[in-house]
C-alpha beads as a LAMMPS data file, in Angstrom:
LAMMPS data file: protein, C-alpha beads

243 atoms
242 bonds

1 atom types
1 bond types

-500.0 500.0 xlo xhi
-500.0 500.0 ylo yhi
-500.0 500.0 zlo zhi

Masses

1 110.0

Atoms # bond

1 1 1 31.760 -12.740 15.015
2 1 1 28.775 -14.829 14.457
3 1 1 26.568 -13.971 10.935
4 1 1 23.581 -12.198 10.980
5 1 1 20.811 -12.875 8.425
6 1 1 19.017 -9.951 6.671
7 1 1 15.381 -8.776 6.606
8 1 1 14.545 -7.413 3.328
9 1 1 11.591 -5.355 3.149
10 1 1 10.867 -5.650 -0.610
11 1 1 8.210 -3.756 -2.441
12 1 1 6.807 -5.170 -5.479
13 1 1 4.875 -2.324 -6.493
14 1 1 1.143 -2.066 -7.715
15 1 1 -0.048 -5.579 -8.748
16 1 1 1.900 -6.229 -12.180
17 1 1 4.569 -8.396 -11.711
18 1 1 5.961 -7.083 -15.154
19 1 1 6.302 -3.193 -12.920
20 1 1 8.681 -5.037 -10.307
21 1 1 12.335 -4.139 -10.305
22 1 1 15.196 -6.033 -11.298
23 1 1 16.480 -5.939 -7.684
24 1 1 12.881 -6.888 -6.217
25 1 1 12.628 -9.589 -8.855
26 1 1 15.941 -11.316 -8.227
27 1 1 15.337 -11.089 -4.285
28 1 1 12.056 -13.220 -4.304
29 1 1 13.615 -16.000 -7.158
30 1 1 16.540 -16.474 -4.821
31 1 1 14.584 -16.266 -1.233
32 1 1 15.003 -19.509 1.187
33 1 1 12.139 -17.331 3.432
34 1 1 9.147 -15.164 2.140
35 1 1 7.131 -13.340 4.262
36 1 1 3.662 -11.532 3.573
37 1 1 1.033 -10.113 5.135
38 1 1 -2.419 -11.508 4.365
39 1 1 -6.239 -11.747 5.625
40 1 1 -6.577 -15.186 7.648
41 1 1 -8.352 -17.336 5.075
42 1 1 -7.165 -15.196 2.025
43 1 1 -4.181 -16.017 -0.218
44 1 1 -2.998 -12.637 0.202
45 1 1 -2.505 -10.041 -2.553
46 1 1 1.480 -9.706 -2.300
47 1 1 1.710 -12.931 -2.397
48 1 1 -0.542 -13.435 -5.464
49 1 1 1.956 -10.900 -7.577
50 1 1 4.689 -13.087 -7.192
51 1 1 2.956 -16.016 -7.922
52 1 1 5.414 -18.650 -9.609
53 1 1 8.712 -17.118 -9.006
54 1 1 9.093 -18.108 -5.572
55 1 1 11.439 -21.225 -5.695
56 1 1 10.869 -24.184 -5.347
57 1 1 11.534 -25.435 -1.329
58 1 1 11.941 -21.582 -0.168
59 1 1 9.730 -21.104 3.595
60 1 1 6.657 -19.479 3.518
61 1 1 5.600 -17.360 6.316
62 1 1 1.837 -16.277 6.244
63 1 1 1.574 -13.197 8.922
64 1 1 -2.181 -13.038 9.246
65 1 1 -3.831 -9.714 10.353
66 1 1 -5.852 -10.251 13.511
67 1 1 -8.317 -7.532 12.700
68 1 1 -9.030 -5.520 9.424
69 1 1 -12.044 -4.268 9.591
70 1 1 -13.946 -5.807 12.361
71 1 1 -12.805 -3.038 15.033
72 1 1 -12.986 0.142 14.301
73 1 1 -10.385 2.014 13.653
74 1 1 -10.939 4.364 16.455
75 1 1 -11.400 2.180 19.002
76 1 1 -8.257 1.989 21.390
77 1 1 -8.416 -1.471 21.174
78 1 1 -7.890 -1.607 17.185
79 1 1 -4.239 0.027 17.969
80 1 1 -3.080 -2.811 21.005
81 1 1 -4.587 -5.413 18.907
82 1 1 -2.207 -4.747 15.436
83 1 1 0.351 -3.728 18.260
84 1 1 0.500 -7.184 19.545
85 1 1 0.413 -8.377 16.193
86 1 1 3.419 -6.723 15.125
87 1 1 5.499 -7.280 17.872
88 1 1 4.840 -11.318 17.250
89 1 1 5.855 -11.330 13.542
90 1 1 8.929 -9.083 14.288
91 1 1 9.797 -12.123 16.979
92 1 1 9.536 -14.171 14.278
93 1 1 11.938 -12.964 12.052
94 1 1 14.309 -11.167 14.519
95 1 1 14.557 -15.171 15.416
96 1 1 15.048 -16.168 11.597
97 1 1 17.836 -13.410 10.922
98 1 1 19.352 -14.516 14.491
99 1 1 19.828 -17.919 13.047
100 1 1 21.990 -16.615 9.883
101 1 1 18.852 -16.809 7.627
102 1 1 17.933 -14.011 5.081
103 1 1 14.247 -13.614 4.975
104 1 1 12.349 -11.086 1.851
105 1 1 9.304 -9.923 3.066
106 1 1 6.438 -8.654 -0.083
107 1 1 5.072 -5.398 0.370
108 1 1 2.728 -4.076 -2.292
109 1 1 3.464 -0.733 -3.425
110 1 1 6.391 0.658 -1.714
111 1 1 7.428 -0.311 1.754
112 1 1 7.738 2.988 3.360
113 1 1 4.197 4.457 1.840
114 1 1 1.596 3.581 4.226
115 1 1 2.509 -0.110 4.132
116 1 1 2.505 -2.834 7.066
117 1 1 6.544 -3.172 6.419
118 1 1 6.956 0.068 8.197
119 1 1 5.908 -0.985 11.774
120 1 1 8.370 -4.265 11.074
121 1 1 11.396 -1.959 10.189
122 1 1 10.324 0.688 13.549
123 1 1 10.614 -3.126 15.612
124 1 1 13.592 -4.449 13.464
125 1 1 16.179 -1.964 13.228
126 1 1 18.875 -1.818 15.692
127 1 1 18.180 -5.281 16.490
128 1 1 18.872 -6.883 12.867
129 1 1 20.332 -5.637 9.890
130 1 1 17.647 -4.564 7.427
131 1 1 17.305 -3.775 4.018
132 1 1 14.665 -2.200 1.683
133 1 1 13.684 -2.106 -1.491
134 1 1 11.720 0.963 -3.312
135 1 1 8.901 0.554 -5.792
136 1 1 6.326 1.875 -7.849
137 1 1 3.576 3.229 -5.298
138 1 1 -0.422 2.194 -6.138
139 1 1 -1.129 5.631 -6.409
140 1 1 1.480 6.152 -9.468
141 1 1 -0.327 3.476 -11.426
142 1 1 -3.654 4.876 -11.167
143 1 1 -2.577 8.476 -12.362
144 1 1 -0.842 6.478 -15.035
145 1 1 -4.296 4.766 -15.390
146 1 1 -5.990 7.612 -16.440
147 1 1 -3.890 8.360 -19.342
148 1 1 -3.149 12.154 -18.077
149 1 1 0.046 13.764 -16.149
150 1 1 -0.785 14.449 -12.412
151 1 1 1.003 17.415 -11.819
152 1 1 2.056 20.370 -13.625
153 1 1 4.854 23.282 -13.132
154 1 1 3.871 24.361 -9.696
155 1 1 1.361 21.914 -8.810
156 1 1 1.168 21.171 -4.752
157 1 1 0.479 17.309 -4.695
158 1 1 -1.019 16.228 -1.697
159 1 1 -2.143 12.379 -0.181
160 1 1 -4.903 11.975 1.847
161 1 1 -6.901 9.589 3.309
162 1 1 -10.219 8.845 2.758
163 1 1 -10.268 7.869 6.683
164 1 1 -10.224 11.094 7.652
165 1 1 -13.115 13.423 9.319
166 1 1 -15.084 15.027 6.482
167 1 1 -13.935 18.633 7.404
168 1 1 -9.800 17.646 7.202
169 1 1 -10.552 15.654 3.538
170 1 1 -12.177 19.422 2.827
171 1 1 -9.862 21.322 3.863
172 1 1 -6.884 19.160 2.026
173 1 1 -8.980 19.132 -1.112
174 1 1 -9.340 22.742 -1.140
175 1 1 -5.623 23.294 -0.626
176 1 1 -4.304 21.373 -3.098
177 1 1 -3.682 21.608 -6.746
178 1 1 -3.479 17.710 -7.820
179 1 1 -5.247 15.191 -4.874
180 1 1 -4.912 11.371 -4.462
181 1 1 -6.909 10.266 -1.974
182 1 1 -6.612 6.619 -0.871
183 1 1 -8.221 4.159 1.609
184 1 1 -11.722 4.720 -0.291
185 1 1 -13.572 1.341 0.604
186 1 1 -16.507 2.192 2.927
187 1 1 -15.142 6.268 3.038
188 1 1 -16.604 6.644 -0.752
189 1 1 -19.610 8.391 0.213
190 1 1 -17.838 10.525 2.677
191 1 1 -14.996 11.311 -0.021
192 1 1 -17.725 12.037 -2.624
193 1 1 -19.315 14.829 0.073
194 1 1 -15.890 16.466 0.423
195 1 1 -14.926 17.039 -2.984
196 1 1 -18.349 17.981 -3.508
197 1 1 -17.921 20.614 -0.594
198 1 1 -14.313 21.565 -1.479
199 1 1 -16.004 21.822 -5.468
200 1 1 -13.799 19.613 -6.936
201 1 1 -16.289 16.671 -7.031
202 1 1 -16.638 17.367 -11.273
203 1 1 -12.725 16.739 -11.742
204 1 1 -12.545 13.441 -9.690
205 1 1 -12.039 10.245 -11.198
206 1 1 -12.253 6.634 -9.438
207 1 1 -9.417 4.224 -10.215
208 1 1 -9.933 0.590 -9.372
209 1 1 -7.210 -2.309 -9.239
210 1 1 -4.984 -0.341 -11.275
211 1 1 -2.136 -2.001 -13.340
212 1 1 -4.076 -5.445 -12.117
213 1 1 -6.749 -7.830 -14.036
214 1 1 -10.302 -5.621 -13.409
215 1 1 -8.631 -2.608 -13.393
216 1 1 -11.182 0.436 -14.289
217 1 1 -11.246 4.227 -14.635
218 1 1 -14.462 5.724 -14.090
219 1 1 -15.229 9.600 -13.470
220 1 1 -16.746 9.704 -9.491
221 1 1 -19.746 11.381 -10.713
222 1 1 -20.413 8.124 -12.870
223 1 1 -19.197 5.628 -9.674
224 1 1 -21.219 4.127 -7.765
225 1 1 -21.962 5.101 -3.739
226 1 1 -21.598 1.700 -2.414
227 1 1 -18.382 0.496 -0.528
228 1 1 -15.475 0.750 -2.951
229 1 1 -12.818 -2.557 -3.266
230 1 1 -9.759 -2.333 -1.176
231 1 1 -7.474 -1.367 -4.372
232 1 1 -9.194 1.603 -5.173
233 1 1 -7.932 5.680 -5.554
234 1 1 -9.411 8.975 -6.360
235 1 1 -7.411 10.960 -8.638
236 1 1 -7.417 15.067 -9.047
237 1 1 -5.601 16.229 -11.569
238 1 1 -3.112 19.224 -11.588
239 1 1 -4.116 21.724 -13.871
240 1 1 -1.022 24.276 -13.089
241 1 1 1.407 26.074 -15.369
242 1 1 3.061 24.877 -18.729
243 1 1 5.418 25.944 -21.624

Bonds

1 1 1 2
2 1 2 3
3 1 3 4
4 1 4 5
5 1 5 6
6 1 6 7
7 1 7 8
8 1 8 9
9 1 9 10
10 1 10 11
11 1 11 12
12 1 12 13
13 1 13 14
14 1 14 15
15 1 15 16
16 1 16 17
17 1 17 18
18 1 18 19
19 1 19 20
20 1 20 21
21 1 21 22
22 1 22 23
23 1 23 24
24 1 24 25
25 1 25 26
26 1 26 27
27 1 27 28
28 1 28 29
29 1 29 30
30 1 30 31
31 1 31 32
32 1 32 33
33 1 33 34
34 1 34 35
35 1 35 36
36 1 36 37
37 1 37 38
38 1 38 39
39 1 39 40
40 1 40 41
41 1 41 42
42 1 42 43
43 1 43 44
44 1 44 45
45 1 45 46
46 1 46 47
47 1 47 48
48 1 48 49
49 1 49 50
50 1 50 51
51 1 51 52
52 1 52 53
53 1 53 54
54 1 54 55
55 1 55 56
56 1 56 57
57 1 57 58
58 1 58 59
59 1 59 60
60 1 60 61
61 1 61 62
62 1 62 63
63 1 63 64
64 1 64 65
65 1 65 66
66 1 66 67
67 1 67 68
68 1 68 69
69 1 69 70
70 1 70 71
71 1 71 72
72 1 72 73
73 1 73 74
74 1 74 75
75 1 75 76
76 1 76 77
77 1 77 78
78 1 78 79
79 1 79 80
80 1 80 81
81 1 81 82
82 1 82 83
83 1 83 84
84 1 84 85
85 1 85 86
86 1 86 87
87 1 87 88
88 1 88 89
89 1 89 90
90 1 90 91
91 1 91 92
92 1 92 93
93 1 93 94
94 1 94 95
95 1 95 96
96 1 96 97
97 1 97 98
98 1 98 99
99 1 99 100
100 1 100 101
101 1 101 102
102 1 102 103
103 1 103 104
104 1 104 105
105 1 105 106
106 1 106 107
107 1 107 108
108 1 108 109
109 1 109 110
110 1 110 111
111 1 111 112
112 1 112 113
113 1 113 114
114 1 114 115
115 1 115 116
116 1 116 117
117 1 117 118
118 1 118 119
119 1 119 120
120 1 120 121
121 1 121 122
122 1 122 123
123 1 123 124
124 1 124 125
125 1 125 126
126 1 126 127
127 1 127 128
128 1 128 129
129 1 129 130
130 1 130 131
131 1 131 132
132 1 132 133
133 1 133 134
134 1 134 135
135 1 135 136
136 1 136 137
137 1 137 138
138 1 138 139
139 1 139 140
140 1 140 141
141 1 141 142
142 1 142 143
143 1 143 144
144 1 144 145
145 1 145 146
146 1 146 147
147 1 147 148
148 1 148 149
149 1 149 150
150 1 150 151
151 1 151 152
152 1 152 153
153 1 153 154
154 1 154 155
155 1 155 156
156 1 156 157
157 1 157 158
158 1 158 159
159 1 159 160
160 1 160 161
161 1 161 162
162 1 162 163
163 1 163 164
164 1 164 165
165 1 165 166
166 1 166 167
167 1 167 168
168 1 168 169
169 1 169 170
170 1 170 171
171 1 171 172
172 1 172 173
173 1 173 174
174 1 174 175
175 1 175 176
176 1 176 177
177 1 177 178
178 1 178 179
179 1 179 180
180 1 180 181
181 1 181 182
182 1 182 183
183 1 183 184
184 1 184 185
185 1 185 186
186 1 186 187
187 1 187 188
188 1 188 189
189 1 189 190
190 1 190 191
191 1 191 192
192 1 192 193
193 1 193 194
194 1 194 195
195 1 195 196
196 1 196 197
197 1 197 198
198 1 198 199
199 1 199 200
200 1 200 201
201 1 201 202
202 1 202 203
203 1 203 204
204 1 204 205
205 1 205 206
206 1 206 207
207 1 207 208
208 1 208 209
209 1 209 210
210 1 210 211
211 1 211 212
212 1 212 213
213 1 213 214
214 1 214 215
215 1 215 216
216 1 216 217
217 1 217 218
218 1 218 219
219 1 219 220
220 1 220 221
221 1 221 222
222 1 222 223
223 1 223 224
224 1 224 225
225 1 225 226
226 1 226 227
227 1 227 228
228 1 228 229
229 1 229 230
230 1 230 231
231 1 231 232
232 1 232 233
233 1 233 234
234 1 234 235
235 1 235 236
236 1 236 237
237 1 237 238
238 1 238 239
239 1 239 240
240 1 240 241
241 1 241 242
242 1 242 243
């Protein structure tokens, strides 16, 4: 029976290399083909972490978003463009692994938390074998950021995002005892109005580029209302029961 290669879906967690696994670690020094997902004209952020361990000779395969933010996100056509998109890079490395070669693709955080890598693995599997790798998630390094636990005893922990209709982010805000909400950027203001309407505006705190070079921790009431940097979080702590 002919060999199949494997697609290795490999998160490499927040930003610092030094919070990678051993298993993520070993997979990108010994990689013939890496794969990551960037802006065209950007170096890319995954790629960036791993930054001098790829070796020397190994493939690099850029798969460049079409669209990011120039459609929005609502727009029917947003979905059948990143459809397209997806369907093209899983061509490309269904065609890699069908020619017996292994190929680890970078995925920031964790590869099954809101990351690209998931709607490679819906295209892959069945087709190719697959493998993936679990890491520390962005929104675990900003709690850690801000120096306090995020949940305790009975604390409901709930994920949001910040790309959702005012009244939902309220309603999740007031239901919850500890809050992460992510995909800030442009949404700040909006996020800022909710927690202000679900009162929890006073216990918010703004985490930038955690565990990465400019990371910050600023309360919201002290942030700024402008458009927030992709690699940013808003953290509300659990106050719940202890010892």
């Amino acid at each position: 029976m002919r060999k199949t290669g494997t697609i290795h879906g490999v998160g490499i967690g927040p930003g610092d290399p030094d919070l990678m696994s051993v298993r993520a670690d070993r997979l990108v020094r010994t990689a013939r083909n890496v794969a990551f997902f960037r802006k065209a004209g950007r170096p890319g952020r995954a790629r960036a972490i791993v930054a001098g361990m790829i070796a020397e000779g190994a493939r690099e395969i850029a798969m460049e978003y079409p669209v990011t933010t120039e459609i929005p996100l609502a727009d029917p056509a947003y979905n059948a463009c990143l459809s397209q998109f997806y369907c093209e890079q899983t061509r490309r490395l269904r065609a890699l692994a069908e020619d017996c070669e292994d190929v680890v693709v970078l995925c920031e955080g964790d590869p099954f938390f809101y990351g690209s890598f998931m709607h490679l693995h819906d295209r892959l599997v069945g087709q190719v074998p697959v493998e993936v790798v679990p890491a520390i998630t962005g929104m675990s390094a900003a709690w850690t950021a801000t120096g306090r636990p995020m949940t305790w005893g009975d604390d409901v922990l709930s994920v949001v995002m910040g790309t959702l209709p005012e009244t939902d982010l309220v309603r999740a805000m007031q239901n919850a005892d500890a809050l992460v909400v992510m995909k800030v950027g442009r949404n700040l203001p909006k996020i800022r109005a909710a927690l202000c309407h679900a009162g929890r505006a006073d216990q918010a705190v703004l985490v930038q580029y955690a565990s990465m070079e400019g990371q910050t921790v600023t309360p919201l009431a002290e942030a700024e209302d402008g458009p927030a940097p992709y690699f940013s979080i808003v953290i509300v702590h659990g106050e719940g029961r202890r010892p």
